[in-house]
C-alpha positions as CSV (number, residue, x, y, z in Angstrom):
1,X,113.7,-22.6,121.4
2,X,110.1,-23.8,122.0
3,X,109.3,-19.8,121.8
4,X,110.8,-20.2,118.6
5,X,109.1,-22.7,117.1
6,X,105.5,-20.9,118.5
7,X,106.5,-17.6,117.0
8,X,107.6,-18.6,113.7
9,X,105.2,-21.2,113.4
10,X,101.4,-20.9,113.2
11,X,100.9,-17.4,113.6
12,X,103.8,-16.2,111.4
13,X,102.3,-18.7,108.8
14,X,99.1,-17.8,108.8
15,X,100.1,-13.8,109.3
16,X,102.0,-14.2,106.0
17,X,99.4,-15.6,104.2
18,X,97.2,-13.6,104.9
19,X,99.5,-10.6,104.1
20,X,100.7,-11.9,100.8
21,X,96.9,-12.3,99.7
22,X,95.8,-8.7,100.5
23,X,94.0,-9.6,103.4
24,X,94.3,-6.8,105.4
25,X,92.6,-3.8,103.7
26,X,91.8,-0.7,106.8
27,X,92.1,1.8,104.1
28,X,89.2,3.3,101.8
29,X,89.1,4.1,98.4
30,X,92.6,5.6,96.8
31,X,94.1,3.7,99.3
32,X,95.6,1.0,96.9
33,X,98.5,3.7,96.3
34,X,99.9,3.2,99.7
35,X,102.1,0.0,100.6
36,X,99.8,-2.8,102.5
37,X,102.1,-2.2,105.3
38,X,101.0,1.7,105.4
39,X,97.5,0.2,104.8
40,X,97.9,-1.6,107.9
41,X,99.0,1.3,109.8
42,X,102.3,0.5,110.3
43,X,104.6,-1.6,112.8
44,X,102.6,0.4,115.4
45,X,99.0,-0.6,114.2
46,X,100.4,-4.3,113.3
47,X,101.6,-5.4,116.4
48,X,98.6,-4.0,118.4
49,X,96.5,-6.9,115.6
50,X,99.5,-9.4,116.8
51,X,99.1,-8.7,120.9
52,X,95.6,-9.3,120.9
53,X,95.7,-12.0,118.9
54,X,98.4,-13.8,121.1
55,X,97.1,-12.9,124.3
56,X,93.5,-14.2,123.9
57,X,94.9,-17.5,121.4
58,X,97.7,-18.1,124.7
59,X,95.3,-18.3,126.8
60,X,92.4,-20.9,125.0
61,X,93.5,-24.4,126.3
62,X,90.9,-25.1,122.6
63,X,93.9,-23.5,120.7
64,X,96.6,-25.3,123.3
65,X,99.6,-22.7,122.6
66,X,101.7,-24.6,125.0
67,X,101.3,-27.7,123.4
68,X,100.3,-29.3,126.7
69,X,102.2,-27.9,128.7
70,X,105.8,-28.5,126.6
71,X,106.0,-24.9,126.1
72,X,106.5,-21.9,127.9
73,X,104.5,-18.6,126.8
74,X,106.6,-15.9,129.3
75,X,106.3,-12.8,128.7
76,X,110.1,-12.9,126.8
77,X,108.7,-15.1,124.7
78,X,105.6,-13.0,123.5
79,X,107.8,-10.3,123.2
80,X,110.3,-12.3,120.6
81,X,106.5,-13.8,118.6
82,X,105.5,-10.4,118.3
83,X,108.4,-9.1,116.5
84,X,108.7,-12.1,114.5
85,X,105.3,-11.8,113.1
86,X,105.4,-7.8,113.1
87,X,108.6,-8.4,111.1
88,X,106.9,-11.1,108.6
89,X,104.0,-8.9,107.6
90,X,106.4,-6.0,106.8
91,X,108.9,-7.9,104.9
92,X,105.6,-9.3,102.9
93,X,103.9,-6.1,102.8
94,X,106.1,-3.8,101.4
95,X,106.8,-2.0,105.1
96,X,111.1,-1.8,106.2
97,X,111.3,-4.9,108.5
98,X,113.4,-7.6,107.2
99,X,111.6,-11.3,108.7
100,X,114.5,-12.8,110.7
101,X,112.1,-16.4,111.3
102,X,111.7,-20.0,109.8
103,X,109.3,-21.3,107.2
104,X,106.3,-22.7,108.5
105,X,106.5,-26.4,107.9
106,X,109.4,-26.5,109.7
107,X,108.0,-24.5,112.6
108,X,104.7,-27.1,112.7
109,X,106.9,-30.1,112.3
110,X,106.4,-32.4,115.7
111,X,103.8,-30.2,116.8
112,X,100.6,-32.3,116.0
113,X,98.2,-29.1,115.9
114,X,94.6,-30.4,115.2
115,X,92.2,-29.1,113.1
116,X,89.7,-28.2,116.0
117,X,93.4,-25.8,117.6
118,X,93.6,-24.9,114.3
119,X,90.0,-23.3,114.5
120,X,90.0,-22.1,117.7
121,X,93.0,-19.8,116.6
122,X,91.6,-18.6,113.5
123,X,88.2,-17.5,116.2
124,X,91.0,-15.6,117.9
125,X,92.7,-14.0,114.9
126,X,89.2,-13.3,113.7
127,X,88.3,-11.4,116.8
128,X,91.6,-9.4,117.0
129,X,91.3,-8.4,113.3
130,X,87.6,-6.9,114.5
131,X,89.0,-5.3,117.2
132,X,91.3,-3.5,115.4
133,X,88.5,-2.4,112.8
134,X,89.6,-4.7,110.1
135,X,86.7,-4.3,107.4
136,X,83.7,-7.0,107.4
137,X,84.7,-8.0,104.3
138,X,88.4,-7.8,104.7
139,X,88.4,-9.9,107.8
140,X,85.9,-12.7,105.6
141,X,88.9,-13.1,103.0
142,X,91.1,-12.9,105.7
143,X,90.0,-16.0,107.5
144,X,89.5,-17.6,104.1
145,X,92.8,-16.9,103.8
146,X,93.5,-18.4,106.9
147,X,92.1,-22.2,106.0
148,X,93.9,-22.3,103.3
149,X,96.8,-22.7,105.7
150,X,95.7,-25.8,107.0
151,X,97.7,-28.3,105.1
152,X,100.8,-26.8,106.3
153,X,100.3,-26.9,109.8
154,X,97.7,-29.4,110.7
155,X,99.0,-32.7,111.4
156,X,97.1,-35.6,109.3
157,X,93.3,-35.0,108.6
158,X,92.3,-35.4,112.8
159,X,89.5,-33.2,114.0
């Protein structure tokens, strides 16, 4: 369950967001033809954005994935996040994948994710985008994007 509540929760949320704004934009011009999801590149291309993102974002006690140590990040569990979010940015995209996760207040709820873990995740999802040759610009709206997720899963106004 605590993989759950990871996988469904911030990165889902702020994959969807991200995904439902256009954010992701690999493609050149003409390209507006094709779904987002075949913009992406397809489940294939999507999850590679996902994996990085999870490994180096796991593995950042600044982003603090386990929540101090309450949850478990096995590799069963990154398997089951990966498909959840791979599954979110098709159903949101136009790709075949049908989301099968919760909503993201209810994922965040209890978690008490600061705004300082909320950053240190986006410096991760910013890098993975990069990596994956995400446009300049693209990845600039993306994390703008990104922030505008923070009232949903920050707790309170901390730092």
């Amino acid at each position: 369950m605590a993989n759950k509540l990871w996988g469904s929760g911030l990165i889902a949320a702020i994959v969807f967001l991200m995904a439902t704004n256009g954010a992701f934009r690999a493609g050149g011009p003409g390209d507006d033809k094709k779904s987002l999801w075949d913009r992406l590149g397809g489940e294939k291309n999507v999850a590679k954005v996902v994996a990085d993102f999870q490994k180096a974002a796991g593995a950042d006690p600044k982003v603090n994935a386990s929540r101090d140590g309450k949850f478990k990040l096995d590799e069963a569990g990154k398997k089951e996040r990966t498909r959840l979010i791979v599954e979110f940015i098709s159903s949101v995209t136009g790709g075949p994948l049908k989301y099968s996760g919760r909503g993201m207040k209810d994922s965040h709820k209890g978690l008490a994710i600061s705004n300082a873990e909320f950053d240190a995740a986006a410096a991760h999802f910013k890098a993975a985008l990069e990596k994956n040759s995400v446009a300049p610009a693209d990845v600039a709206e993306a994390l703008k994007i990104w922030n505008g997720t923070r009232k949903d899963i920050v707790k309170g106004n901390n730092k």
